[in-house]
Structures are given as structure tokens and as C-alpha cells.
N, C-alpha and C positions, 0 to 999 in steps of 0.2 A: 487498699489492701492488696490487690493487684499488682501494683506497683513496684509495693514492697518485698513480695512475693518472688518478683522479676528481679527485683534488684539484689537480694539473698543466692538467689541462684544461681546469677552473674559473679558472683562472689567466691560459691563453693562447685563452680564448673561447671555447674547441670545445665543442660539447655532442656528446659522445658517444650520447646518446638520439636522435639526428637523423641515424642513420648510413645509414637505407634511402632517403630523402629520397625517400618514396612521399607525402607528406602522406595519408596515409591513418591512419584513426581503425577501426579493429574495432568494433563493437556485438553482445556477445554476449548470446544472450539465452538463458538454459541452462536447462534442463529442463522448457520448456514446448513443448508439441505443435503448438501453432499462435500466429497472431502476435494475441492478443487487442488489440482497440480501445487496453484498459488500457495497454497495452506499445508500441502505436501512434505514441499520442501522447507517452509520454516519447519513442520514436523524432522521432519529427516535430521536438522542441524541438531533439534532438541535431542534425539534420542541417540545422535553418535556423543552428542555431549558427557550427554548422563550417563551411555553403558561404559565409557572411558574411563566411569568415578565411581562405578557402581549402582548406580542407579536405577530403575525399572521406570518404564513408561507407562503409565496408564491416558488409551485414547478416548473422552467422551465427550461423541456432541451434547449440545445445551441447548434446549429453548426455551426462550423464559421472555415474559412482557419485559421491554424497555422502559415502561410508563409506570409500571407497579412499585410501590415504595420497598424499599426492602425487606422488611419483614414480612408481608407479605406476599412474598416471592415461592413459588411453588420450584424444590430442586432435589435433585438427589441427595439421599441420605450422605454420601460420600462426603458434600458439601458442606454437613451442617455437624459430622463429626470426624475422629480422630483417626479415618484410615489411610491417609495420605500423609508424605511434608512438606506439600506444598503444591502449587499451582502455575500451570502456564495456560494464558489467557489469551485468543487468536479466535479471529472470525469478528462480529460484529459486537458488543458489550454496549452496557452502560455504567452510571455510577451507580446504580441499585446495586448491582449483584460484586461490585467492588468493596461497597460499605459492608454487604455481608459478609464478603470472607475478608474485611479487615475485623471481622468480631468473632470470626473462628480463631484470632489470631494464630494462625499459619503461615507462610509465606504465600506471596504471588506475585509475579511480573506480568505486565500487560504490553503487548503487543498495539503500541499506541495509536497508530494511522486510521485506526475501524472502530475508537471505542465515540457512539453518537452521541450528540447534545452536549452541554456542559458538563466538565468533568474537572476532579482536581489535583489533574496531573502533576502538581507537583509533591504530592503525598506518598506516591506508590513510585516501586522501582517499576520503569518502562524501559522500552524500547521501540523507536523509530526508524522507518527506512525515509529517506530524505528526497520526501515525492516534491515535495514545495520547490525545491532548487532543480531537481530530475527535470520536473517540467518546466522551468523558466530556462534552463539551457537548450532544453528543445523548440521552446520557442526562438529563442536565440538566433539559435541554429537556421528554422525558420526563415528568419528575418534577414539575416545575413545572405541569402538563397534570392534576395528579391520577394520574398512574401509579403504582402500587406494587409489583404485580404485573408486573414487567418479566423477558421472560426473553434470553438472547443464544443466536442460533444462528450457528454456521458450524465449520468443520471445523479444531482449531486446533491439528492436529499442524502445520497453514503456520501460519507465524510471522507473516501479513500480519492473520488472525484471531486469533494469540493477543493482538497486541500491540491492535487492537482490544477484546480480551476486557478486557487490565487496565483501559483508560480506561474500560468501561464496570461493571468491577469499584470501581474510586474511587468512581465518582460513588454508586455504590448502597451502599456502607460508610460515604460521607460522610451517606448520609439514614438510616442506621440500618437501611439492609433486608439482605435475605441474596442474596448474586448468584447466580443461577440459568441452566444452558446445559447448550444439547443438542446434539448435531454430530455423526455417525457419521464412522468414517474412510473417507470418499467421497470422491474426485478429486472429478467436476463440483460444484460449488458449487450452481446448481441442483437435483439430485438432493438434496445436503443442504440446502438449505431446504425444500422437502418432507419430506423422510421428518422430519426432526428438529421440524418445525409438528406431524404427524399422531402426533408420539412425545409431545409437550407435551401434544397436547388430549386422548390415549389416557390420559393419566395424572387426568384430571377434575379437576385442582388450579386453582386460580384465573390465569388470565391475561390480564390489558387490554393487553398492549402487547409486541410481539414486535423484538428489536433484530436486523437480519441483518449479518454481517462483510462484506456485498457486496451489491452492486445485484444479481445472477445470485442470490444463495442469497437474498433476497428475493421476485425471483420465482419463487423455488421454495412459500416461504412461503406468497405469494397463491394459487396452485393449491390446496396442501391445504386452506385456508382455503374457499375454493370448493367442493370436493369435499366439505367438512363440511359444505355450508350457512350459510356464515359471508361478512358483510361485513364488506370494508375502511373506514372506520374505525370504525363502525359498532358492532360486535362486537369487533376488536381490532385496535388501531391498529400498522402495522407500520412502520421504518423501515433503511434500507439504510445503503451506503457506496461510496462513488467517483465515484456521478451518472455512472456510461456507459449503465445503462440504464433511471435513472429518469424521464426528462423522457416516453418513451415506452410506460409502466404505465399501466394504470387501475384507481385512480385513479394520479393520477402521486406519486411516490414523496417523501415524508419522506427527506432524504439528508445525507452531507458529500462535498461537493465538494472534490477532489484535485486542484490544478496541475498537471497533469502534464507539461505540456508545461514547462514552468519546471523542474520536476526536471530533466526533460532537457539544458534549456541549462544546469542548473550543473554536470550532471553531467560535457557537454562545457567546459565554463569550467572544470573543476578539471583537467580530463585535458591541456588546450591552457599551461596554466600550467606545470601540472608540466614539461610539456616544456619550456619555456622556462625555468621554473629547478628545476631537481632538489633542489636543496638546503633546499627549502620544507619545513615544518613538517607532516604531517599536519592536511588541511583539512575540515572538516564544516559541514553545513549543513541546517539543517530547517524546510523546507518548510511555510507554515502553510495549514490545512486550513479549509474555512469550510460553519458548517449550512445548508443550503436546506431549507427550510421549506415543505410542499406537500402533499395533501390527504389521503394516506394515514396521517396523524395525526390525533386531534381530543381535545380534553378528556375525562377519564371525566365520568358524568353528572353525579358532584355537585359539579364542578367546573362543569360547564354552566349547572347549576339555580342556584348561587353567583353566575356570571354577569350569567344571567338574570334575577335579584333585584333586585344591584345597580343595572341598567341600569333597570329599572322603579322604583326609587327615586328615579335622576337624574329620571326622564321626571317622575314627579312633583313632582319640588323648582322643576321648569322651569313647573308650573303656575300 
């Protein structure tokens, strides 16, 4: 009946999705405790998107069990009726609370890198920033530098550091080394770049080059490194992910830079679409991530000394 219902309306023009006619857009942003920089700026991209088209913003956090079936989900009334057109989903999700607002039938896009466990991604319109390649370039990068000894920290029961973890697993299977990471199950991300640096150097094993899931668990990183008596790059080159707060580290921070604000406007561009045509395909989009390059890396030595050779050859041939 439903169906048919959709399908007659499709017919005589109506879009049934259009029925509160609040032009309002939800922005949920679930299971984190406060409105991180990181989350900021996808907000920022969403809300130049949509006052561009007319659009109003609505901001609300979410907490809700990951493990509870959906019906059973305890959420605001907003959620479960018609005062919105639609949805943008950012911070941490699962497929519970996907399945429920795919039976408010509404729109929604999800903000794909944070949503945990299985999920089926390809049913909903998403969007991705492209952490999996981000970090396998920075390994690279790495690598290229003389690194061998690379280890990866961050906490990656979140799915934003495991997916991190594989890019940075590629790149060190493709050089023949063995990927190595440490991460305790820590909420703050700083606290885990600490304790998980002071757990790597506690174990006296060889390490030039520290990779963090985050600018935050980076400078976690730099503190223990301190506390040991150890410089950045000096002793062991460290590098982050996201650029929120490496421009202001010292030194300032090896990183990959995340559009975030461009997540945002597609996240809004797919939610503004589907309203306008329902009958759209499942849409995705990923995001591409780009290295910055900056001081808290530096060659290992024999890599330097290699350098250093060569340049004093040119200076000679030049004589």
C-alpha cells in the first residue's frame, strides 16, 4: 500500500517527504560529549550549504545504546516524527538508529568513517573522508624518510583509528615490515597517545617513527616523549591525522589534512537531493585527504648521511 501510495505521488508531483514544510535539516551528532573543532567544521560546511538553499539548521546531540535493537531505542520525539526533512548524521552511530530513521522515512546521510560495527553501507546515502589512503601515504611518506621501525597508536575499538590502522597496515606489508600498535581502551585520545608512547618505549624495542590516529593522541605522544627525555624529531619522528591541532604543536606537527568542511556540504548536498527526488539510487562519496608535511618528521640518520654525501658530490662536480 505504501508503495503504491509513493508511487501515485511520484506521478501527480507531490513529495510526500516535504510534508512538515519546516525547511529544517537535523544535524545529529551522537555519542559524543562535546562539539569537537573535528565535528565543528563538518557542521560549518552543512550549515553554509543549506542557508545557501534556504535551509535552517537544527543542532542535536544524541545518546543512545549502540547495542539496543532499534526499536527499542530511547530518542527524541523530533526522531520518531514529522518536524524535520531530514537528517545529517556525524559523531559516532550505529545501524540501530539508521534502521529507525529509515522507517520515519525521511531523508538522511551519514557521515561514514564513525558509524561502529557492521553496518550496510551500501543502502544509505554516505559520505567519507579518505582516512584508509590519508594514512597509507603517510606511512609512505614514512618509509621513504628511512623509517622501519614505525609503530601506530590510537584507540581502535573507534572505527575512525582502525580504519586509519589498515592504511597504515598496506603501506608497511607493502615494504615487507611487520605492523606494529599500541592503544589502550581510553576514551581521550590524548591520554592514549601517552600511555600507548610510554608502553612502546617501556618495551626497549626499536622505534624511529611513531604514527598517531589523531592530532589529540599525537599530542599525547609528544608529552611522553618529553617525560622520557626524548626529542621530536630528533630521537623519534611523530606524525598525526586531521590537522585540528597540528599547525599549533611544537614542533608543529607531520599530519593528513581532512576537508571537513566539504564533507559537510556533501553531506548536506545528498540530504537536500534526496528530498527532492526520493527515488535516487543510494549515493556515496569520498572525500580525499592530503599529507602536510612539517617538522615533526625528519629522515633517520642514514638516510641524512646519504643525503648529505650526495649533495657534497654535486658541490664538487660544480667545481
Amino acid at each position: 500500500m505504501a508503495e503504491s501510495v509513493r508511487k501515485a505521488a511520484e506521478q501527480l508531483q507531490v513529495d510526500l517527504r516535504r510534508r512538515s514544510g519546516t525547511n529544517l535539516i537535523a544535524f545529529l551528532l551522537g555519542n559524543r560529549d562535546l562539539l569537537h573543532p573535528f565535528h565543528s567544521r563538518i557542521l560549518e560546511g552543512v550549515e553554509s550549504y543549506c542557508s545557501q538553499r534556504g535551509y535552517h539548521v537544527l543542532f542535536l546531540p544524541l545518546h543512545y545504546s549502540l547495542q539496543t535493537g532499534w526499536k527499542e531505542l530511547s530518542v527524541p520525539k523530533v526522531l520518531r516524527r514529522d518536524f524535520v526533512d531530514g537528517f545529517i548524521l556525524a559523531g559516532v552511530h550505529a545501524q540501530n538508529l539508521l534502521d529507525l530513521l529509515a522507517r520515519s522515512d525521511l531523508p538522511f546521510a551519514v557521515q561514514g568513517n564513525s558509524v561502529v560495527g557492521r553496518w550496510r553501507e551500501d543502502e544509505w546515502d554516505s559520505v567519507f573522508y579518505d582516512d584508509i589512503d590519508g594514512e597509507y601515504r603517510m606511512t609512505t611518506h614514512l618509509l621513504s624518510q628511512g623509517h622501519r621501525d614505525i609503530w601506530f597508536v590510537g584507540n581502535r575499538r573507534f572505527p575512525w583509528f582502525d580504519r586509519c590502522h589498515e592504511g597504515y597496515s598496506r603501506a608497511m606489508a607493502e615494504a615487507g615490515l611487520t605492523p606494529r600498535s599500541a592503544g589502550l581502551d581510553i576514551e581521550k585520545p590524548l591520554e592514549v597517545g601517552y600511555v600507548a608512547a610510554k608502553s612502546i618505549l617501556s618495551q626497549g624495542g626499536p622505534v624511529s617513527a611513531i604514527v598517531a590516529g589523531s592530532d589529540a593522541t599525537a599530542q599525547g605522544v609528544y608529552g611522553a616523549l618529553r617525560d622520557c627525555g626524548m626529542c621530536v624529531p630528533e630521537d623519534i619522528s611523530v606524525a598525526g591525522f586531521d590537522d585540528i591541532e597540528a599547525g599549533v604543536m611544537h614542533p608543529r606537527l607531520t599530519t593528513v589534512h581532512v576537508f571537513l568542511e566539504e564533507v559537510g556540504k556533501q553531506l548536506a548536498e545528498f540530504v537536500l537531493r534526496r528530498i527532492e527526488q526520493p527515488s535516487l539510487a543510494p549515493q556515496k562519496s569520498i572525500i580525499p585527504t592530503k599529507l602536510v608535511k612539517r617538522e615533526s618528521t625528519a629522515p633517520t640518520p642514514a638516510i641524512q648521511h646519504d643525503v648529505k654525501y650526495r649533495a657534497s658530490d654535486l658541490e664538487s662536480g660544480l667545481d
